[in-house]
N, C-alpha and C positions, 0 to 999 in steps of 0.2 A: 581436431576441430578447432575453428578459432573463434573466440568470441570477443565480437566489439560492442560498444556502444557508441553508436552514433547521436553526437548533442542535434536538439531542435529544439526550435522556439527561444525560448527563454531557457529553462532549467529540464527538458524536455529530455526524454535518452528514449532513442529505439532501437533495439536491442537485434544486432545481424551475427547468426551463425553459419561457418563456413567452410565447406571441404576443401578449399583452396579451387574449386573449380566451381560448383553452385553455393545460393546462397538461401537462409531463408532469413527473413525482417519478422520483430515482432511490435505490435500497434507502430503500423508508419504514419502518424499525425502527418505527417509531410514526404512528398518525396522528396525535392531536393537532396536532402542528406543521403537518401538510399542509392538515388539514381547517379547521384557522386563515388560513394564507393562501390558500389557495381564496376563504374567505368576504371575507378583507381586499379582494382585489382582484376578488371576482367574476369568478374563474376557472374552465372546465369541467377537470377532469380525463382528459385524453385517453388517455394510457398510463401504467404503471409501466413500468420498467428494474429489473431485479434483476441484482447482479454474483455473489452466491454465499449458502449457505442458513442462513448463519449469524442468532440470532433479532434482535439489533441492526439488522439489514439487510430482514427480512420481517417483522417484528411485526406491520407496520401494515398488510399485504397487504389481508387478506381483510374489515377493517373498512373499507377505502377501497373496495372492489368496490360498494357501491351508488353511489356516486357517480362511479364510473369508464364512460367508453363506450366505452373501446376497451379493450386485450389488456393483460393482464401477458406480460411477454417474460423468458426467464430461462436459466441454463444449463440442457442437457440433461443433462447427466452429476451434476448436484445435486435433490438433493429439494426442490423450492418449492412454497408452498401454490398446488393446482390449482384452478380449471384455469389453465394458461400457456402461450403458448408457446414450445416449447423451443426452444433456440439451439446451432451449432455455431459452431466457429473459419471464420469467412469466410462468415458470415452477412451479411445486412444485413438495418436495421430502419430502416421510415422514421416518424419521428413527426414532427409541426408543419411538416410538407415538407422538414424536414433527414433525410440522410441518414448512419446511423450502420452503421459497419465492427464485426463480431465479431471481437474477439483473445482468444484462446485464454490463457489466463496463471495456469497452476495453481502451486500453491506455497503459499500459504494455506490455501488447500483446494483439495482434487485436481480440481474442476471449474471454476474463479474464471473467470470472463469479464470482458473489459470492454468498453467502447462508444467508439469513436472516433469524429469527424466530421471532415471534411476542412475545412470551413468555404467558404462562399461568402460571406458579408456581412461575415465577423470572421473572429478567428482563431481555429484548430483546436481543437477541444475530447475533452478525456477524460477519460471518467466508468470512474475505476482500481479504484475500491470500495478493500480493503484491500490492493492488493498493491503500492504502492507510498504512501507517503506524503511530504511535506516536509518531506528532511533524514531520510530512512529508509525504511524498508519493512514489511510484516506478516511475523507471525511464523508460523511453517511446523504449522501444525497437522493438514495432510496429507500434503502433498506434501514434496519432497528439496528440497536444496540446490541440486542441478543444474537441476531445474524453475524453483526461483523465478528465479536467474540468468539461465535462458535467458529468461523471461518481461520480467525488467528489461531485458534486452537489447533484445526488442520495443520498447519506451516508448523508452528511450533513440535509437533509430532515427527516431521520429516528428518531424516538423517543430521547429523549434528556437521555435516562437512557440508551439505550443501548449500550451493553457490546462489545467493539473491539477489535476481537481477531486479533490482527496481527500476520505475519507470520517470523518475525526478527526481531532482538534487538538491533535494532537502533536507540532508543531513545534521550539517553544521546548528542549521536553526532547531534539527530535531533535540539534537543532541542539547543544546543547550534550556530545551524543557526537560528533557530528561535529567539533566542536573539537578537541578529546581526540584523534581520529585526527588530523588535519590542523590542527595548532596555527599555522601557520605560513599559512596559507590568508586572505586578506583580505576573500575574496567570504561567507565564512561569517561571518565579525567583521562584516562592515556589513548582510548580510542579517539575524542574527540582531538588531544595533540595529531595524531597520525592523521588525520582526517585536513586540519590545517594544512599541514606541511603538502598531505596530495593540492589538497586545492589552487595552495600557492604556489603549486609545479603545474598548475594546470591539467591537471588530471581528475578524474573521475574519482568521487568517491565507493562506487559500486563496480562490480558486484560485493556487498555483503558475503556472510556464511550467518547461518542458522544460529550455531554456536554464539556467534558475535552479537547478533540480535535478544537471542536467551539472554545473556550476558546486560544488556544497557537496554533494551527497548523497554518502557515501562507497560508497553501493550500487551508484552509477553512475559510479563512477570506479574501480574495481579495478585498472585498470593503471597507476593514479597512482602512482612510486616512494613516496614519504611513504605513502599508504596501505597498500601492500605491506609495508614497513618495517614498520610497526604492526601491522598483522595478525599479522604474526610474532612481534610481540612478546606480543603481546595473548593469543594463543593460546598461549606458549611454546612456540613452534616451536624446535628448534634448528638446526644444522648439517643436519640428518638427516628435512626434513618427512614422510618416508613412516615412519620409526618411530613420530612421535608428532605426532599433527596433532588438531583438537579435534572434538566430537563436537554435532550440533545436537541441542540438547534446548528444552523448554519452562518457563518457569515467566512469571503475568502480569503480574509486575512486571520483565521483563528486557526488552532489545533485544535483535535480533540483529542482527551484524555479518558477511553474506555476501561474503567474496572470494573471487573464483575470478583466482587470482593464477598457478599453473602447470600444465603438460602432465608428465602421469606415466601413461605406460604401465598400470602399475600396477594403476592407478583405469578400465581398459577404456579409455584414453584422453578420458576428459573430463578437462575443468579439477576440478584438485582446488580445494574448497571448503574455505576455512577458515575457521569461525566459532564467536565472543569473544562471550560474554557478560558486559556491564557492567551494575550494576546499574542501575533508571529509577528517579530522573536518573541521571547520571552520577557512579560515587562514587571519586572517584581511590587507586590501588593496590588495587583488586579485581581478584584475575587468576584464574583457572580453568585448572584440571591438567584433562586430561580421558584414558582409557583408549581404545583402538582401539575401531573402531566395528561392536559388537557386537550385538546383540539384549539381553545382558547388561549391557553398558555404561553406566559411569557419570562421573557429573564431580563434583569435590569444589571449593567454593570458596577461596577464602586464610582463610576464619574457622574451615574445615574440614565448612561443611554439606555434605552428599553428595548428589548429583539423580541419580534417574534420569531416563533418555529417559521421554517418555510417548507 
């Protein structure tokens, strides 16, 4: 099997595997790029993969249906262009005789799925869409904090070899929050050199592995003391995290930074979630006050801009 990623848009990857005779795309935001390689390699189009209904991920839906002979497969729980079929957590889908596990992983958006493969010829493969990336993760535009967590928890469980495929190239910049957290961390100093040197060859920096993510993402280390530490810091937590802990909000030019660092009664007994917003890249001494988490609620930066939730 081969696996490409094909750039779109801006920082865009849609991700096409291939028997050397069909193909299947996963989120085609766009055809162009699909309907390109199709033709490069004289490829049929056998399935799409959709992971959530966001337009960067569907655009290219319905202009690739003529050349498509099998199904669009997509969550149930999100609006995709029809027809498709729709998918639960602990589905399976079989395309090109691989067979692909449904994971459930809302946080992103409240329906996000993605597609695992256990792998028989190679190593494990998953197609995450936005809900994880390397050296980070999406930003919460439906779902809670406690979603996305429990969702990274999923991935982080999966094989230590498998292949992740994200769906944007936002690494370099991940990477260099993830510094910031974990300054002291070696595996992020030499991945993000390697990371360079791809770029600068004009390559891709993904697919990731699991292992590598373990390793430098701080999303997927939460119980790391150093990450803990920072989160604290980051969010000005003090002595006292249940009077004043931070509030998730959105704006497109931020990260988020999800720990789920302790157990508080409190919070109904979930991990309370704390999460910093830095500015993208990363802009050293920006730090975020934020008010209890309100309906009304707001966070004001250190330049003093005020955000609402949205």
């Amino acid at each position: 099997m081969n696996l490409t990623a094909l750039p779109a848009f801006t920082d865009n990857y849609i991700w096409m595997l291939d028997d050397g005779t069909s193909a299947v795309v996963v989120d085609p935001g766009e055809a162009a790029p699909v309907q390109a390689a199709l033709d490069a390699r004289q490829l049929a189009l056998a399935a799409i993969l959709v992971t959530h209904h966001h337009g960067d991920h569907v655009g290219g839906v319905d202009a690739l249906r003529s050349r498509l002979s099998g199904p669009v497969y997509g969550p149930r729980r999100e609006s995709i262009p029809a027809p498709y079929v729709a998918l639960d957590d602990g589905d399976t889908v079989e395309v090109l005789g691989q067979r692909f596990e449904v994971i459930d992983v809302p946080g992103h958006t409240a329906g996000h799925i993605a597609y695992f493969h256990a792998g028989r010829d190679g190593a494990p493969l998953l197609f995450c869409g936005d809900t994880l990336f390397s050296g980070g993760c999406g930003r919460l535009f439906e779902g809670t904090p406690a979603q996305m967590h429990a969702s990274l928890s999923k991935f982080a469980a999966l094989p230590a070899d498998t292949r992740v495929c994200c769906t944007h190239e936002y690494t370099l910049s991940n990477l260099r929050f993830a510094a910031a957290v974990e300054p002291g961390n070696g595996a992020i100093t030499a991945y993000t050199q390697r990371c360079q040197a791809t770029r600068e060859a004009g390559q891709p920096t993904l697919p990731s592995s699991m292992a590598q993510e373990l390793a430098i993402n701080p999303f997927l280390r939460c119980t790391q003391p150093e990450v803990v530490r920072m989160a604290r810091e980051l969010a000005g937590l003090s002595k006292d995290p249940e009077a004043n802990y931070a509030l998730e909000f959105e704006e497109p030019d931020l990260i988020t930074l999800g720990l789920a660092y302790e157990q508080r009664g409190r919070f109904s007994g979930m991990p309370l979630i704390a999460l910093c917003r830095p500015v993208h890249p990363w802009s050293p001494g920006l730090s975020w006050t934020c008010t209890t988490p309100t309906a009304e609620a707001h966070c004001s930066d250190s330049r003093g801009k005020r955000h609402a939730p949205k």
